[in-house]
N, C-alpha and C positions, 0 to 999 in steps of 0.2 A: 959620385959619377958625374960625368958631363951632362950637361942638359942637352947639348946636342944629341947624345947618344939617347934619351931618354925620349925624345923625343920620335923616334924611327916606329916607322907604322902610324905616324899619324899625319894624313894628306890636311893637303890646301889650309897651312896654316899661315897666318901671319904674322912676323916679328920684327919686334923694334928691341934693338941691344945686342948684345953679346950673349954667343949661344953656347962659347966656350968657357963659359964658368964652370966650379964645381960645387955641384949641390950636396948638401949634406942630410936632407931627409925633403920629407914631401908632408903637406896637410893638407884638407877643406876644413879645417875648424883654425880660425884666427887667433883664438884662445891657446892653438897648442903652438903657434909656429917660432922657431927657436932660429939662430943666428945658422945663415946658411941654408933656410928651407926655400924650396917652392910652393906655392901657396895658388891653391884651385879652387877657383869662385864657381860655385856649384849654386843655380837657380832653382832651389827648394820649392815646395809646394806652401809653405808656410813664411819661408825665411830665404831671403837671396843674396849668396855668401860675396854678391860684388860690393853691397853695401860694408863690405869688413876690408875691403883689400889694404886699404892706409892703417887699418889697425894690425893687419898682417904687416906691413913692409917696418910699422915702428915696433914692431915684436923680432923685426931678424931675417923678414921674406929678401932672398936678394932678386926673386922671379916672380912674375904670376902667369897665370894663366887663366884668362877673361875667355866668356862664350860672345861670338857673332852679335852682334844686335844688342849689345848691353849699351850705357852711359858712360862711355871712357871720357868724355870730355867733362863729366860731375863726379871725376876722381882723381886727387892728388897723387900725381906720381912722379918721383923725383926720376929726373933724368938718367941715374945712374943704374937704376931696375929693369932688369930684362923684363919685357910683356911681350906672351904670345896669345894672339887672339885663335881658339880653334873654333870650328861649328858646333863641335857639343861637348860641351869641358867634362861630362858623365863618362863619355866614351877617354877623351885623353888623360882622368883621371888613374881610368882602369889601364891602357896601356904603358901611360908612362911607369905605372905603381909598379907594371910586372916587370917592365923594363929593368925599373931601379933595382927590384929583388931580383934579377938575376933568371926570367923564367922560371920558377920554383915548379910550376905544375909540368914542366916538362920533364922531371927528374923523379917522378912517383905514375902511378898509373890513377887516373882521374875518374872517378865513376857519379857522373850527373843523375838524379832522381828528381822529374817531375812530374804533377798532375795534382790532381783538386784534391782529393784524399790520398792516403795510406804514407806519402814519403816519408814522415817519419818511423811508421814501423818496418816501413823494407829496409831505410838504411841501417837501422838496428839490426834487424836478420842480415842483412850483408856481413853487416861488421863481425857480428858475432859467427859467421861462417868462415872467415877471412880467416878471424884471429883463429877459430879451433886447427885451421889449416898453416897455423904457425907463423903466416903474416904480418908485420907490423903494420895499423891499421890506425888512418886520421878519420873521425867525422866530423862534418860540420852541417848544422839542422837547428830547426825550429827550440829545442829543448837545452841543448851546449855544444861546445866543440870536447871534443874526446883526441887525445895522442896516447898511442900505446895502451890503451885503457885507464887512461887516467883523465878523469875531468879538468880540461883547462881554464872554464869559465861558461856560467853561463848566458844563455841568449834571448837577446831582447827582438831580433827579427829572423825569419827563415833562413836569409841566404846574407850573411855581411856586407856593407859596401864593399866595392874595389879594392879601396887601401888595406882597410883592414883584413879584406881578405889573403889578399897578397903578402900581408905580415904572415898572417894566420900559415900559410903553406910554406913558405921560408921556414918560420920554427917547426914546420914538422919537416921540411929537410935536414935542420940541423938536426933533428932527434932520430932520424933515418927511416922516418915512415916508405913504405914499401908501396901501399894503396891508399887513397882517399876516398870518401864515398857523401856525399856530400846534397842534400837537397839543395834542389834550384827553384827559387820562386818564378811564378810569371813576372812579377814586382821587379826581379833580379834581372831577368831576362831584356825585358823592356826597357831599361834603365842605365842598362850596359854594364850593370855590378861584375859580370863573368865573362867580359871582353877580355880576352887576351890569352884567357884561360884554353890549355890542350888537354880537351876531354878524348879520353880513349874508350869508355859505352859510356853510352844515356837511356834512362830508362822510361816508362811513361805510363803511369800508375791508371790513370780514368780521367777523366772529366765530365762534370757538372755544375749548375750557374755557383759563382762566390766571385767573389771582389768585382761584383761590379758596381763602380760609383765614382764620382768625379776625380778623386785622388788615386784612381788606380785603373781600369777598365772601362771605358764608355759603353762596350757592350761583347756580347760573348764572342764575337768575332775576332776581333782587337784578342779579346782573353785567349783565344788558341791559338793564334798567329805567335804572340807571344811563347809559349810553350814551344811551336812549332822552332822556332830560333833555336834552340838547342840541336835541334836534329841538325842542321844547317851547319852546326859547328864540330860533328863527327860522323862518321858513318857506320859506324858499331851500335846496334840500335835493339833495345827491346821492349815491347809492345803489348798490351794486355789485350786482345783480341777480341772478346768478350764487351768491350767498349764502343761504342757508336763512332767515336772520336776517333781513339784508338787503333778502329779497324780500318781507317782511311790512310794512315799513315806510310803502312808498307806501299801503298802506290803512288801519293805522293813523293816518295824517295826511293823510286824504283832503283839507283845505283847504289844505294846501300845497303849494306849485313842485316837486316831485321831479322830478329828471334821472335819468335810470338808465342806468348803462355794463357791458357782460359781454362774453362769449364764446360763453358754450352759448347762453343766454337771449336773448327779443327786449329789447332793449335801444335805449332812445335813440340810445346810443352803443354800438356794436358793432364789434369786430375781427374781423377774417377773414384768410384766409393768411395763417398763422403760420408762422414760419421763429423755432425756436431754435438757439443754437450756444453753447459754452464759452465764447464771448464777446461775445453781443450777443443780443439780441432783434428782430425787426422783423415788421410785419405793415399790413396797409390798414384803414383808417378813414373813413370818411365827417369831412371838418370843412370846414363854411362848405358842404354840400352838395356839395362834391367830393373825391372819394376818392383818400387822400393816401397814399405810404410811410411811413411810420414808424419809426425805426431809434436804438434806445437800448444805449447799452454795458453794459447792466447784465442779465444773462443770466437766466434762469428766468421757464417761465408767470406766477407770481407779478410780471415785471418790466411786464407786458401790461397786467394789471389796476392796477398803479399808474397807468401813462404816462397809460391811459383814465381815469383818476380827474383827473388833471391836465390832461389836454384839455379835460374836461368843465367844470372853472373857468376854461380859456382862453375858453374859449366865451362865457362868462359875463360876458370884461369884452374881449370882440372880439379878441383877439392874432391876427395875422394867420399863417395855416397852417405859411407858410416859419422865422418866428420857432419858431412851436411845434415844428419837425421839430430845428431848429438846436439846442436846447436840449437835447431829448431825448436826442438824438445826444452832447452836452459833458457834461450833466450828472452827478455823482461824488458816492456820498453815504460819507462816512468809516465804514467799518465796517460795512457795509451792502453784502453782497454786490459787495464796492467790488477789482474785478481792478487788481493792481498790474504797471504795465508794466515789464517790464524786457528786458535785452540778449539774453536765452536763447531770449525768447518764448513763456515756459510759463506756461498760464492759473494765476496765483495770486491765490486767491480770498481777502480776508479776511474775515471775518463775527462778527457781535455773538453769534451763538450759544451761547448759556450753558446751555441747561436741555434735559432730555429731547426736549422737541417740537420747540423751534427747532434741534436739533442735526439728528434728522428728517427736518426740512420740508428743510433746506440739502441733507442727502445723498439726499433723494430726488429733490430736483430738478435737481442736478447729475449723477446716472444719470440721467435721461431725456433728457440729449442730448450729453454725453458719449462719446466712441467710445473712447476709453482707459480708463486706470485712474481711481478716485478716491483720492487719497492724501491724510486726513485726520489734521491734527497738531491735539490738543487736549487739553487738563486739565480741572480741576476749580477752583474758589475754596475757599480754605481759611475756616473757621468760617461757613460760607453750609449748605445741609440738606445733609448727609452721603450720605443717601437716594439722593440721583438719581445719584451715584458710578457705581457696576455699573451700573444702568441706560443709563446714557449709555454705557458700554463696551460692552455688550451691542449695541446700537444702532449703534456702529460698527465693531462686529466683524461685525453682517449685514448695513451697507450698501455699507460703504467697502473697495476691495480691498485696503487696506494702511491702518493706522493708526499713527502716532504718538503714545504715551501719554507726556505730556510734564506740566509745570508750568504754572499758570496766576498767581493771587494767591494764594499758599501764605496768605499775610495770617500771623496767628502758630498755623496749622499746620506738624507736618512735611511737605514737598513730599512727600516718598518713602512715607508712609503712605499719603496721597493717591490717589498712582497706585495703590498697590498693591490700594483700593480698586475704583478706576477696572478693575484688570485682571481683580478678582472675574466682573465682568459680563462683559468680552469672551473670559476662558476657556468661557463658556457656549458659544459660538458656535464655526465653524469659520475665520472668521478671521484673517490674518497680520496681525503687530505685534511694532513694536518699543516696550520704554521705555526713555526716554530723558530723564531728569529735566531735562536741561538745556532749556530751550527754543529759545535759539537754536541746540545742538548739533543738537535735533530739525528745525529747520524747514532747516537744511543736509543733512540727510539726506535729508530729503524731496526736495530741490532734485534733490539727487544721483541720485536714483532717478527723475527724470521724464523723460516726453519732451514735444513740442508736445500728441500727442495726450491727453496726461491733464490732469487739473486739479488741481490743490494747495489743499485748505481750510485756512485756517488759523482755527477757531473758537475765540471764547469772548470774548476781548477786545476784536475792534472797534475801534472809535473810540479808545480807551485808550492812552496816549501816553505808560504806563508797568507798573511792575511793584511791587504789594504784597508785600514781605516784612517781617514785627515790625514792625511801625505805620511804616515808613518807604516810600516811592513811589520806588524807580529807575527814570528814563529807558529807554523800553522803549515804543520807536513801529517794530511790524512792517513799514510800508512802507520806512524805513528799513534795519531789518537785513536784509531780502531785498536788498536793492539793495548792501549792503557784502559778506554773503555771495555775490553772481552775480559781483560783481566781484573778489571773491577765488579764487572758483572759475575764472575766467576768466583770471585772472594765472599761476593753476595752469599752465594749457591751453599756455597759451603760452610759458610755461616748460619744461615736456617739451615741446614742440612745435620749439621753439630747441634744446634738448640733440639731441633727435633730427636734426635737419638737419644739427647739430655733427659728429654722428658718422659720417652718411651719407658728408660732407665728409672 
């Protein structure tokens, strides 16, 4: 494509060269850029890709693209290379990327999910409502991107840069995706990763404090303004009512379509008789004007407000009620408050829970309808804030009636500092716990110690289908080793079980 052409939609640029060349791909990594690329010097928070632009142009760049207010005169640039200077090479990254592909997102129907918690389990209940509705169905989130139901790769951040994004929806045109459903970070937002992007609804799970710190958020303000961008870019809009946040929204954007779905609140969408349990949630809703059951495996209030979040975009594109209950009922998000079935029958919960709040949110909402114990196995990540350590011990020495202070990604920490860290906070409290470095030693213990009526958390890793130690990743997928542990416990059983008979004999 022309660079000129690539360039439309982005004002008050400056250029020195020829606009009519033809580019043959695009990068911000100098390392990738091949003969024929443009090359976008992006000012990281770590790293500042202007520093690379001559290792870009002796790699093949026949363009660049420099931000405002950079060092062009402490950069060799041979006369023959187009440079355009934009004001924020973030933003012309993301425009030119969708340019080059062609608008991709305008040829699928776009569905944005953000807020502090839940988007990843809504976009899972979307997707899986979608697909029972015979849709071909992209996500892309925190956990991988998904085309057709097949995992394309997994994922290192919520929402993709620009570029990659804009690959990412190209292959799902060429694969004939029909919907995408897609979490949006505030990160993304801010940053202009989802410039250019035609979202047709957005949705807006909740909000409460997180990313606030110097690489990302100065302060909660900044962090909803952000979020708020999203609305600014569709007007198809749905709203969790029920939210502080949330609830300001429909009058902030009084000329848009807002849906709104809650519990407390009047709500478009509104649940009523609510029945939670250790292992499923269900309650009635009004859809298509008749009030349906509703019955999802995925446990806690919190599972209420997603399903409702997901309804509300059935609604949107007609799914018929019985698909939607069907769905509800199947759908499994990895990591995500995601119960692992096994032969014992003992609710085991695993969950992404890594940080003070989301450790919290998990054990408070498994006491509230719990009638056993809570036996919570979890660690710490090694070289991640030191800080939330004790905190998080503290937190499950007053919620959980038994803890497991275990190993998580020691990464190139010692494991056993770690915990001992970890157990700073939970001697505050009154407590029972064991440590137990091992992890899988830990999550056998736990096993051991249960019965039907408790629930087993197994926090921090999630979706994680291994274990960091010294820069290397071991195999280390918890639905897995529960399931090798019950059936070793189980061979036990049966083993005294036969000696005993032996001897009765």
């Amino acid at each position: 494509m022309e660079l000129r052409n690539m360039l439309v939609g982005l004002n008050n640029l400056k250029v020195k060269g020829d606009l009519d060349i033809e580019i043959s791909g695009i990068e911000n990594n100098s390392k990738n850029v091949k003969e024929g690329y443009l090359f976008v010097a992006i000012q990281g928070f770590s790293t500042d890709g202007h520093q690379y632009v001559e290792n870009a142009i002796e790699n093949g760049a026949i363009a660049i693209m420099i931000q405002e207010g950079c060092n062009l005169k402490g950069m060799k640039i041979p006369d023959n290379i187009t440079v355009v200077m934009a004001k924020d090479t973030r933003e012309g990254l993301a425009i030119v990327s969708d340019n080059f592909y062609n608008h991709p997102s305008r040829k699928f129907k776009l569905i944005g999910v953000t807020g502090t918690k839940g988007k990843t389990t809504t976009t899972f209940m979307i997707k899986e409502i979608l697909e029972k509705a015979g849709k071909k169905v992209g996500l892309i989130g925190t956990i991988a991107t998904y085309i057709n139901g097949k995992k394309l790769k997994d994922s290192d951040r919520t929402t993709p840069e620009s570029l990659e994004l804009q690959q990412i929806f190209a292959e799902m045109v060429k694969e004939g995706v029909e919907v995408v459903v897609m979490e949006v970070s505030s990160q993304s937002l801010k940053l202009n990763r989802v410039e250019g992007c035609q979202f047709d609804i957005v949705l807006f799970t909740n909000f409460s404090e997180d990313h606030i710190s110097p690489k990302e958020h100065p302060d909660m303000q900044d962090y909803f303004q952000s979020k708020l961008k999203l609305f600014k870019m569709c007007k198809t809009g749905i709203v969790n009512t029920d939210d502080l946040y949330g609830a300001k929204i429909p009058r902030l954007f009084p000329e848009s379509n807002i849906t709104t779905y809650g519990i407390d609140n009047y709500a478009n969408v509104l649940a009523k008789d609510i029945t939670i349990t250790n292992s499923y949630v269900d309650f009635k809703v009004k859809i298509k004007d008749k009030n349906e059951r509703v019955k999802t495996g995925i446990p806690g209030r919190f599972s209420v407000y997603n399903s409702l979040a997901a309804i509300c975009v059935a609604q949107k594109f007609g799914v018929d009620p019985e698909k939607v209950k069907e769905a509800l009922l199947e759908v499994r998000v990895p990591g995500r408050s995601e119960l692992v079935d096994n032969k014992r029958e003992i609710p085991i919960m695993i969950d992404y829970a890594h940080s003070p709040e989301s450790l919290e949110n998990i054990l408070q909402a498994t006491k509230s309808y719990t009638r056993g114990k809570i036996i919570c196995v979890f660690g710490c990540g090694g070289d991640r804030d030191s800080g939330k350590r004790p905190i998080m011990g503290e937190i499950s020495g007053r919620i959980a009636d038994f803890t497991f202070i275990t190993s998580d990604n020691p990464r190139t920490e010692d494991p056993e500092k770690i915990v001992e860290q970890i157990e700073e906070g939970i001697k505050k409290t009154n407590g029972k716990y064991e440590v137990i470095v091992d992890r899988v030693e830990a999550i056998k213990e736990a096993i051991k110690m249960a019965t039907k009526r408790d629930i087993i958390i197994l926090a921090g890793k999630g979706h994680e289908p291994y274990q960091e130690i010294n820069g290397k990743k071991y195999p280390f997928d918890e639905r897995i080793i529960v399931k090798e542990i019950i059936e070793e416990l189980n061979n036990v059983t049966k083993t005294k079980k036969n000696k005993n008979e032996r001897k009765v004999d």
